[in-house]
MMTF fields as JSON, N, C-alpha, C and O atoms, coordinates in Angstrom:
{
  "mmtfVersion": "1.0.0",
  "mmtfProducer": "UNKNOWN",
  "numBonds": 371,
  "numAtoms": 372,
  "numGroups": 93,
  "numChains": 1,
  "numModels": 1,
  "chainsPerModel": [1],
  "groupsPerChain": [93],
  "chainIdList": ["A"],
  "bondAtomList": [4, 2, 8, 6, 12, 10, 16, 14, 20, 18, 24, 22, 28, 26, 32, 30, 36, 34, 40, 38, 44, 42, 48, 46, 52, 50, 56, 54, 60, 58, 64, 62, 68, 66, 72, 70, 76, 74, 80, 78, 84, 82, 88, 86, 92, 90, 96, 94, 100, 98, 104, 102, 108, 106, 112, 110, 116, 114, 120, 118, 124, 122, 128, 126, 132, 130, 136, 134, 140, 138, 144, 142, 148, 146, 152, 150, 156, 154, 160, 158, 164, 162, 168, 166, 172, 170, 176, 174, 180, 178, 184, 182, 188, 186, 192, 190, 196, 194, 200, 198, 204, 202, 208, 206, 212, 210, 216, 214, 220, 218, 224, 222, 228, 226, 232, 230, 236, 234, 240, 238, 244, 242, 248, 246, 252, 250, 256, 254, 260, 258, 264, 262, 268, 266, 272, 270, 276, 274, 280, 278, 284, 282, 288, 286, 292, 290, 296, 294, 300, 298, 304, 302, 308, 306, 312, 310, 316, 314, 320, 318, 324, 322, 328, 326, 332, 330, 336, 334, 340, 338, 344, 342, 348, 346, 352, 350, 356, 354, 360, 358, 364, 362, 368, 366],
  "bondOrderList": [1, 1, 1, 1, 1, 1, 1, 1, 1, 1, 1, 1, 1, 1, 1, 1, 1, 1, 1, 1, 1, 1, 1, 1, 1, 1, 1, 1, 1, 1, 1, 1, 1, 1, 1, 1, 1, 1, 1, 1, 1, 1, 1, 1, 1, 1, 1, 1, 1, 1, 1, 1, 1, 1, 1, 1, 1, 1, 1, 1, 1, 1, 1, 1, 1, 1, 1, 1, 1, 1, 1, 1, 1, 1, 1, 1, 1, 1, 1, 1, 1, 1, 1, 1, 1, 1, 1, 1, 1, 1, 1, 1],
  "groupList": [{"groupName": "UNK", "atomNameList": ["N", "CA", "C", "O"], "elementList": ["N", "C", "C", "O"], "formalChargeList": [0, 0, 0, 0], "bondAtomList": [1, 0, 2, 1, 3, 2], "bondOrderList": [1, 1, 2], "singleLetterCode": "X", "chemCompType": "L-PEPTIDE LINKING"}],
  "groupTypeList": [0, 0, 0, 0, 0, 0, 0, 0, 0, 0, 0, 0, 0, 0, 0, 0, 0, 0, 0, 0, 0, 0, 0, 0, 0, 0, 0, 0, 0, 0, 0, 0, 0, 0, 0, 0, 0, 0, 0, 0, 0, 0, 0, 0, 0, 0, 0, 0, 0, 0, 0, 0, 0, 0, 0, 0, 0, 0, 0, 0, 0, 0, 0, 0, 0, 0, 0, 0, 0, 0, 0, 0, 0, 0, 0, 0, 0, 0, 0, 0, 0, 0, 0, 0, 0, 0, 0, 0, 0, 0, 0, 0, 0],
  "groupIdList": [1, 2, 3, 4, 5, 6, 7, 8, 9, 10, 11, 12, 13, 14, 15, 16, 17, 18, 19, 20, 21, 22, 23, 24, 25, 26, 27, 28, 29, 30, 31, 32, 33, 34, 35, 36, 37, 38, 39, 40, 41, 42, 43, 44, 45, 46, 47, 48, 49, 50, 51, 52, 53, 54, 55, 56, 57, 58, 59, 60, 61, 62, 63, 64, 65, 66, 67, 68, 69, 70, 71, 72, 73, 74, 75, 76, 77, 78, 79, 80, 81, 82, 83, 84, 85, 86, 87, 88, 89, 90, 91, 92, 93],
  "secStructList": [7, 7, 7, 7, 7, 5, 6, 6, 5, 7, 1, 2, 2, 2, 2, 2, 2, 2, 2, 2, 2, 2, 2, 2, 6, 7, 1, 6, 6, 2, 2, 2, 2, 2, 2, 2, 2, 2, 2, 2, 2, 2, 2, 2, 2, 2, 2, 2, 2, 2, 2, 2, 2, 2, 2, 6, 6, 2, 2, 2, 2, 6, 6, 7, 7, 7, 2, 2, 2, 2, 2, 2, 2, 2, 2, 2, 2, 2, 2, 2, 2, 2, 2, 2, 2, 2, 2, 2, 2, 2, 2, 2, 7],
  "xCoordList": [-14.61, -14.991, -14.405, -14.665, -13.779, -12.685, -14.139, -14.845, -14.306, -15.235, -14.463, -13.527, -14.928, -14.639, -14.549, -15.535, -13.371, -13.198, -11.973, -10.827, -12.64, -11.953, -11.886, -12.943, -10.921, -10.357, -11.717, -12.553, -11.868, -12.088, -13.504, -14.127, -14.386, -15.881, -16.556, -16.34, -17.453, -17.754, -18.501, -18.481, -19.117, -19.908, -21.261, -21.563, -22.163, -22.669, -23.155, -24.243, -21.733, -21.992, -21.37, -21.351, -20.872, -20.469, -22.076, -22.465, -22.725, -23.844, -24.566, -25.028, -24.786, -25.698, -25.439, -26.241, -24.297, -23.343, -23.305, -23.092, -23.498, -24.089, -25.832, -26.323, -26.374, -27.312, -27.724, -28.551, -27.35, -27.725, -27.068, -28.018, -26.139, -25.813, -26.688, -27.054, -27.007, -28.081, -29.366, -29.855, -29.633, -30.722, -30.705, -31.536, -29.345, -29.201, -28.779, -29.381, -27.991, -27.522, -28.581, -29.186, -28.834, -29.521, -28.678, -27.498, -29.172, -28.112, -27.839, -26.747, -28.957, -27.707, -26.48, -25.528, -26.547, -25.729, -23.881, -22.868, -24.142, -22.997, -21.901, -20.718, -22.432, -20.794, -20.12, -18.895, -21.04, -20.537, -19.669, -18.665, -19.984, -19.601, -18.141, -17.142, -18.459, -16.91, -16.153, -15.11, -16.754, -15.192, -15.121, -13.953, -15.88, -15.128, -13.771, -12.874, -14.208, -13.811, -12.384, -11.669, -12.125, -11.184, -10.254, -9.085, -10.718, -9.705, -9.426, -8.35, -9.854, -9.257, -8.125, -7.006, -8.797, -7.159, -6.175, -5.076, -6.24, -5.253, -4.887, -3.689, -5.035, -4.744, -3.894, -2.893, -4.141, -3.239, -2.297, -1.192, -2.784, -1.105, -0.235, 0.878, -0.389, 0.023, 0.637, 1.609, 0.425, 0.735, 1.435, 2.197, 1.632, 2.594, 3.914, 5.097, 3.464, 4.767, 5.689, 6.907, 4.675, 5.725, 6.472, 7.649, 5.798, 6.174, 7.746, 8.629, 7.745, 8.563, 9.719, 10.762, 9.706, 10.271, 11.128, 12.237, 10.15, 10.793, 12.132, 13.244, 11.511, 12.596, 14.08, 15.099, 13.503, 14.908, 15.655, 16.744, 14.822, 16.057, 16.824, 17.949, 15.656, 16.459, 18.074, 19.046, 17.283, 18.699, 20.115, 21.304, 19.503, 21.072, 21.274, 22.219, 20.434, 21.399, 21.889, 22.397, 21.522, 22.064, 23.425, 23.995, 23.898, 24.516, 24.578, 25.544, 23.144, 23.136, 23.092, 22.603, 23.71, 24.057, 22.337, 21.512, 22.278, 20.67, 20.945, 20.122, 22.115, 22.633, 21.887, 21.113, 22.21, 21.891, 20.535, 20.287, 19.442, 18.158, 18.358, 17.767, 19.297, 19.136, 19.762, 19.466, 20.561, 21.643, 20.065, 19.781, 19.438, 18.26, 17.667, 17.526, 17.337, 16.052, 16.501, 15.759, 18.303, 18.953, 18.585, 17.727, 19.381, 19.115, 18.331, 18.418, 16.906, 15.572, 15.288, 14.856, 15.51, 15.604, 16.364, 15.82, 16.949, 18.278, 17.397, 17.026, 16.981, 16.237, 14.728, 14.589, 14.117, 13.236, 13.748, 13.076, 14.869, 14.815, 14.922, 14.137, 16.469, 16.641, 15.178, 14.932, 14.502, 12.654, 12.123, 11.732, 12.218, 11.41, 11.695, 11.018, 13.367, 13.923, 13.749, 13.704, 13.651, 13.338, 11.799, 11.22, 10.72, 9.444, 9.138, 8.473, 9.867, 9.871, 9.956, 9.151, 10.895, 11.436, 10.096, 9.665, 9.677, 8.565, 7.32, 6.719, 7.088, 5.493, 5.682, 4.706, 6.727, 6.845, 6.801, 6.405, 7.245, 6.962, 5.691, 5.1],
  "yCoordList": [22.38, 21.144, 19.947, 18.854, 19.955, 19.184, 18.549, 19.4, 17.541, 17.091, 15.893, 15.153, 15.93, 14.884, 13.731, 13.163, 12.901, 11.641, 11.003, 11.39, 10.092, 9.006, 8.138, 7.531, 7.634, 6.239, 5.859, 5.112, 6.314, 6.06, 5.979, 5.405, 6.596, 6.823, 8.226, 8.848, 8.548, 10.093, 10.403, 9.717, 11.509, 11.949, 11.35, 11.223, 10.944, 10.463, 8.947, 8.601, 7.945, 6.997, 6.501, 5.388, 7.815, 7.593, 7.895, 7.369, 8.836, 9.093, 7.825, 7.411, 7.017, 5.849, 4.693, 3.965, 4.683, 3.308, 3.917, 3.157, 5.007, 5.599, 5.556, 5.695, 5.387, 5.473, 3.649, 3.229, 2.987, 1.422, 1.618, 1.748, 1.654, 1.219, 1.674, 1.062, 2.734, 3.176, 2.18, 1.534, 2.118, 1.11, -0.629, -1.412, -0.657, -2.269, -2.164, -2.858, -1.532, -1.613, -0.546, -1.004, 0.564, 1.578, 2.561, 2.296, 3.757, 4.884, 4.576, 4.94, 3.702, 3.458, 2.976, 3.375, 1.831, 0.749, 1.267, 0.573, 2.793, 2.619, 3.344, 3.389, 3.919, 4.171, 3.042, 2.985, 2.002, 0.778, -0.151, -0.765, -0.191, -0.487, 0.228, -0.343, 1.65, 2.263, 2.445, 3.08, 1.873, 1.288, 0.215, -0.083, -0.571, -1.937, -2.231, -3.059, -1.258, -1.316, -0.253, -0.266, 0.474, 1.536, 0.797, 1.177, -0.391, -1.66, -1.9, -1.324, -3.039, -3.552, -2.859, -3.224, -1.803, -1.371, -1.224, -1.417, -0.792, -0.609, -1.336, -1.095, -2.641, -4.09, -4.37, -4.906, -3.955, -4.377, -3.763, -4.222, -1.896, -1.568, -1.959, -1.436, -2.614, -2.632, -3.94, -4.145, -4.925, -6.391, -5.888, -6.827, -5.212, -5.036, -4.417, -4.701, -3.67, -2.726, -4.077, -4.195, -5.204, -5.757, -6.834, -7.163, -7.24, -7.838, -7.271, -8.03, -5.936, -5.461, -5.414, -5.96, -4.622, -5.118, -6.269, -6.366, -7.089, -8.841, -9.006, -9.464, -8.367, -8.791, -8.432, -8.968, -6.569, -5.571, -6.269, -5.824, -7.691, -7.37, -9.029, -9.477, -9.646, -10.701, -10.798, -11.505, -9.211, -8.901, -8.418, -8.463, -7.993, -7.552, -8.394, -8.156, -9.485, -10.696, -11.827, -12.713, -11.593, -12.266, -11.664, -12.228, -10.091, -9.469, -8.832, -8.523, -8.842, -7.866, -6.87, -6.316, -6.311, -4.657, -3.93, -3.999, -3.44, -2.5, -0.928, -0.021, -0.869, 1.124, 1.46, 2.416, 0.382, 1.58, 2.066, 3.123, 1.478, 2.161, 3.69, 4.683, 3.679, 4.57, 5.696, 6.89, 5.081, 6.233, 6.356, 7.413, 5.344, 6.246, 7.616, 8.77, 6.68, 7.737, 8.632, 9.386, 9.246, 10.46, 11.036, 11.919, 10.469, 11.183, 11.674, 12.66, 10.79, 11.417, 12.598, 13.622, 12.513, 13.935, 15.152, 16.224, 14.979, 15.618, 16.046, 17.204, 15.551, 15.375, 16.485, 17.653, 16.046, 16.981, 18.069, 19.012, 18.342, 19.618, 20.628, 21.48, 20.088, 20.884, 21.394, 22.407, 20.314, 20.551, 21.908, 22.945, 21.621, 22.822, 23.792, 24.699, 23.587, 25.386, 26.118, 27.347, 25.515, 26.117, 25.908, 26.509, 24.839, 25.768, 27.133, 28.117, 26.869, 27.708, 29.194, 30.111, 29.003, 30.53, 31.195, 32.345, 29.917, 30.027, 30.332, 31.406, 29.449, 30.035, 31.411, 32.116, 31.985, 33.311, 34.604, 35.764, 34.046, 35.246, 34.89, 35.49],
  "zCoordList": [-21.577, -22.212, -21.468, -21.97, -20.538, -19.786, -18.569, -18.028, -18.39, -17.667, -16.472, -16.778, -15.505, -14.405, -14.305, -13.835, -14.689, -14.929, -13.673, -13.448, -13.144, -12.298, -12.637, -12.806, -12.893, -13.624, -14.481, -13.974, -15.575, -16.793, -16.597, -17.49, -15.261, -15.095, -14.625, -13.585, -15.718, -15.755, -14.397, -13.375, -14.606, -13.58, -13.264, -12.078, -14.271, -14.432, -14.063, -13.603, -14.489, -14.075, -12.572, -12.048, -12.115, -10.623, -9.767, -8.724, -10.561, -9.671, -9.762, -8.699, -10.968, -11.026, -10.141, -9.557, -10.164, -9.211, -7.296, -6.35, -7.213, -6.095, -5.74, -4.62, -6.677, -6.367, -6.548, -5.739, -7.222, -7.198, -5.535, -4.763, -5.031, -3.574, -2.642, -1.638, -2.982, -1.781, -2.142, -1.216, -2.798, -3.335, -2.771, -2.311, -3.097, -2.407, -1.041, -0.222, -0.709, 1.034, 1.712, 2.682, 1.408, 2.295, 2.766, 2.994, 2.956, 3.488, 4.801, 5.237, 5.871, 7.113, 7.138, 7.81, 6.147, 5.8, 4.938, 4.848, 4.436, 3.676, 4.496, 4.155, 5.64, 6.397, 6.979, 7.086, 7.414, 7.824, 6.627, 6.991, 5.629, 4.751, 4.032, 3.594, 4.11, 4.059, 5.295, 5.452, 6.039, 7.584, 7.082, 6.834, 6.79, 6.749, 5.123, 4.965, 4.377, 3.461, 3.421, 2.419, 4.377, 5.007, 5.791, 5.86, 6.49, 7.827, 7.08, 6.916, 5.504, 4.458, 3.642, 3.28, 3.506, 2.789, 3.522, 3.0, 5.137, 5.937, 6.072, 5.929, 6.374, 6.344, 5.778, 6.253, 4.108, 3.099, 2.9, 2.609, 3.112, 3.036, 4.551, 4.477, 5.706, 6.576, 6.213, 6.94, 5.336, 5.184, 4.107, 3.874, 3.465, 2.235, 3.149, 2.966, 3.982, 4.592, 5.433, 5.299, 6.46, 6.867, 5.676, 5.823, 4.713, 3.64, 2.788, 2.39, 2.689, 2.131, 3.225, 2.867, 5.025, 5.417, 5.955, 6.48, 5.604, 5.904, 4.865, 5.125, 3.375, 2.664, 2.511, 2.074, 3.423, 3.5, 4.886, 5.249, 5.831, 7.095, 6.386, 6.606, 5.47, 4.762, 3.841, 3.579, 3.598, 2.499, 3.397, 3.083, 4.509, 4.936, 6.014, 6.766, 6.249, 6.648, 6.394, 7.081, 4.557, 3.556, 2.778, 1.844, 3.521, 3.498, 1.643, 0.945, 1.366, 0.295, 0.487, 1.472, -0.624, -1.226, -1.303, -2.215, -0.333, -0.325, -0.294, -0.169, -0.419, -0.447, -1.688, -1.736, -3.056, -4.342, -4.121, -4.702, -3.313, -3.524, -2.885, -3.308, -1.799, -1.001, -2.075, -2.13, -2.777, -3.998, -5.238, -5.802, -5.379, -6.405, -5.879, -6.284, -4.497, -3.693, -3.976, -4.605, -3.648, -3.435, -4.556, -4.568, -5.965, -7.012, -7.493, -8.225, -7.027, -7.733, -6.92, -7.449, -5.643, -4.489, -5.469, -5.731, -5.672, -6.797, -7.684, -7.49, -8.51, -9.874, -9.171, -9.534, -8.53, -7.495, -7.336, -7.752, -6.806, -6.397, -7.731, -8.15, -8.313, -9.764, -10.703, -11.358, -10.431, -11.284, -10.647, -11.181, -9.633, -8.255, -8.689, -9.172, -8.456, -8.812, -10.238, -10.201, -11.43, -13.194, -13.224, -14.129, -12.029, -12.277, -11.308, -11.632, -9.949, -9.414, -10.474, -10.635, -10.886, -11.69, -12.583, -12.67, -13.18, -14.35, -13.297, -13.287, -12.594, -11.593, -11.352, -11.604, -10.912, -10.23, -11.499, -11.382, -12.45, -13.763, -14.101, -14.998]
}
């Protein structure tokens, strides 16, 4: 009873919204359209990455404290593994 849902649109209305595009752009038209739309996101995560770096070389030559992230990351690594190992146990029975 469990049916195919991507962010909150069935199967159905993914086929309809597929098929209006072929309708308005044309099937030559939509690989061009998903490169251009593939540079864009790269774009953005590439402008977020130097964005975030700008702020990490700001902070440590503003001589802020940037270790605790590195002490979350760890813990949740921590928190990861301990999970792994009690489903591990359970997958294998």
């Amino acid at each position: 009873m469990y049916s195919s849902v991507f962010l909150f649109i069935s199967g159905a209305e993914i086929f309809f919204i597929m098929f209006i595009v072929v309708m308005v752009f044309g099937a030559d038209k939509i690989p061009g359209i998903a490169k251009g739309l593939g540079k864009g996101m790269r774009q953005l995560k590439d402008a977020t990455e130097d964005i975030k770096q700008e702020i990490q070389k700001s902070a440590e030559k503003q001589g802020i404290d940037t270790d605790f992230t590195k002490d979350i990351k760890n813990e949740i690594n921590k928190v990861k593994e301990n999970v792994d190992e009690v489903t591990g146990v359970i997958k294998r029975k």
